[in-house]
N, C-alpha and C positions, 0 to 999 in steps of 0.2 A: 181391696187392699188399701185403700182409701182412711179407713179405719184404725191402722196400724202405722205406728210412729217406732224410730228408731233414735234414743236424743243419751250423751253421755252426761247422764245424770244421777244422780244419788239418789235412790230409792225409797230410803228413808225418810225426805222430805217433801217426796211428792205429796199435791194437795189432791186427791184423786177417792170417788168412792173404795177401791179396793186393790191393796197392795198385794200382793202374790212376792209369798215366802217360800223359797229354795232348803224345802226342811228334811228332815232324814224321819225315819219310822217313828221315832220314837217323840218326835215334836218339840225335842230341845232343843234348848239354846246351841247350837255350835260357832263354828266361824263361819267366816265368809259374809253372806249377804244373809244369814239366817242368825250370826250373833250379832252383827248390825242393825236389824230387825228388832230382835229381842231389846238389844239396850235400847234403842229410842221409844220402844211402845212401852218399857218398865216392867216392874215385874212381878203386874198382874197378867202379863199374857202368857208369858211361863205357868203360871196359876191356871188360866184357862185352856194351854197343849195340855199339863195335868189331868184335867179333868178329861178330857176326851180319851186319853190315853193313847193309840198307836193309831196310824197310817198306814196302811198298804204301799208299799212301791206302788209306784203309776196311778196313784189315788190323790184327794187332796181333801182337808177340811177348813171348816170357817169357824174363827173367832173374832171375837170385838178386837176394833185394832187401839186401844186404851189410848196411850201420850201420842198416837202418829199423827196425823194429818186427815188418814182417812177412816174412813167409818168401818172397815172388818180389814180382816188378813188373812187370804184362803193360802194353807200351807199344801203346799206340793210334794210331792215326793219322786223324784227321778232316779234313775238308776245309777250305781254305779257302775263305769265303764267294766267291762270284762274280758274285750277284743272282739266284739260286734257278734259274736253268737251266740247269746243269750235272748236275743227278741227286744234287744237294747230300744233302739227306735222302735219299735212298737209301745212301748211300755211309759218312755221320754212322751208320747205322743198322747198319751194316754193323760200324762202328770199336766198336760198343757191343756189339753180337752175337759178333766175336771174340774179344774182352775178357771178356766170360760164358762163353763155351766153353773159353778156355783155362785159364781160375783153374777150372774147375770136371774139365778132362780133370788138372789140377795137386791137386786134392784140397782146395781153395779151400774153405772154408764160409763164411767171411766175407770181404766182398770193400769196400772203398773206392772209390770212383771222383768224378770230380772233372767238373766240366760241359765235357768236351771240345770245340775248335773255338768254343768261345763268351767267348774271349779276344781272344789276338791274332790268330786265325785271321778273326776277325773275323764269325763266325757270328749273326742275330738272336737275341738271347737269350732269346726267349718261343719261337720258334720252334725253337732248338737243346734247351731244356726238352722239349718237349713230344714230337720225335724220343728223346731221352735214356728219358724215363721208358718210353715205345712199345715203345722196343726193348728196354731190360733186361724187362721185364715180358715182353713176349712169349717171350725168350731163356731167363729162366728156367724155363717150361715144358717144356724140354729138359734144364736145371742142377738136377736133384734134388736136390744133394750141396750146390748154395749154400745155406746157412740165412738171408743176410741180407746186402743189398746197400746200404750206404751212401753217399749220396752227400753230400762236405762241399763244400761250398759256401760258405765265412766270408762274401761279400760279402752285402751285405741285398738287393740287388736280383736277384742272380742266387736268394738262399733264396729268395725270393719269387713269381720265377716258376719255382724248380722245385716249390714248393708249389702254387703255382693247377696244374702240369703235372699232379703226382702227385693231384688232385682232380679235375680233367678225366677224368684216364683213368679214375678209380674210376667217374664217373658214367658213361662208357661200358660200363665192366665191368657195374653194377649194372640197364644198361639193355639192356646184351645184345648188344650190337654189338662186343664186343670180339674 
C-alpha cells in the first residue's frame, strides 16, 4: 500500500509518466475528468481515441498524452451504475486492473488516476473507493515497474472516502485477509 497516494489535486497537471482517463466506450471528449483530459492534452488526443475507435466497459487503452505532462493516457472504462446487479464491481475492477497493466507493460512508474465511474457514471461513491483502492493494490502485485500510484481526487468528499478506502484495505492487509 506503500505505493498508493491519495492527494486532492488536478489531474491534468500531474507531472507523472501516465495519467488514467475516466472515458466512456466510445473515447470522447465528455465531461467530468474525461473533458478535462481532453482540453489540456489538445486535440490531437481526440485524433488519436479516433483512431483506436471503441473500448469495452472494464477495458482500457493507451495513447500519447500530447500537451499533458505526461508521456501516455490509458483510458479506462468503468461502468455505469445500474443498482449493483450487473457485476458492477467486478467490471469497475476490471477498468482499474487494465489501467495498471497497461502504464506498467508502457514503462509507467508513476501513474495518476482519477476515481473512475464515481461521477457521472453515476457509481456509489464509498463503494466505487473501496473497488478503486482493492483493485490497484491488488494489480500492483503484478506492476513491479509502478513505483507509485496517485490518486487525485480535488473534491473533499470523494478524498474522503478514498482515504476511509485506502485505510480499510490496510487494516485488511495488516489483518491478513488480504
Amino acid at each position: 500500500m506503500h505505493r498508493i497516494d491519495i492527494r486532492p489535486l488536478d489531474i491534468t497537471t500531474m507531472d507523472v509518466d501516465v495519467i488514467v482517463n475516466a472515458a466512456n466506450e466510445g473515447l470522447a471528449p465528455g465531461g467530468g475528468v474525461s473533458g478535462a483530459i481532453h482540453r489540456a492534452a489538445g486535440p490531437e488526443l481526440e485524433e488519436d481515441c479516433r483512431g483506436i475507435g471503441r473500448c469495452p466497459t472494464g477495458s482500457a487503452r493507451i495513447t500519447r498524452a500530447h500537451r499533458l505532462r505526461a508521456r501516455y493516457v490509458v483510458h479506462a472504462v468503468g461502468p455505469r451504475w445500474t443498482g449493483g446487479d450487473a457485476d458492477e464491481d467486478a467490471i469497475l475492477a476490471s477498468a482499474y486492473t487494465d489501467a495498471i497493466h497497461l502504464a506498467a507493460d508502457h514503462g509507467g512508474r508513476t501513474v495518476a488516476m482519477p476515481a473512475i465511474s464515481c461521477g457521472i457514471f453515476g457509481y456509489p461513491l464509498e463503494r466505487g473507493a473501496s473497488v478503486a483502492i482493492r483493485a490497484v493494490h491488488l494489480a500492483l502485485g503484478a506492476a513491479s515497474i509502478i513505483e507509485r500510484v496517485t490518486f487525485c481526487v480535488p473534491d473533499a468528499d470523494v478524498h474522503v472516502a478514498f482515504r476511509r478506502a485506502f485505510d480499510d484495505e490496510q487494516v485488511r492487509i495488516l489483518a491478513g485477509s488480504a
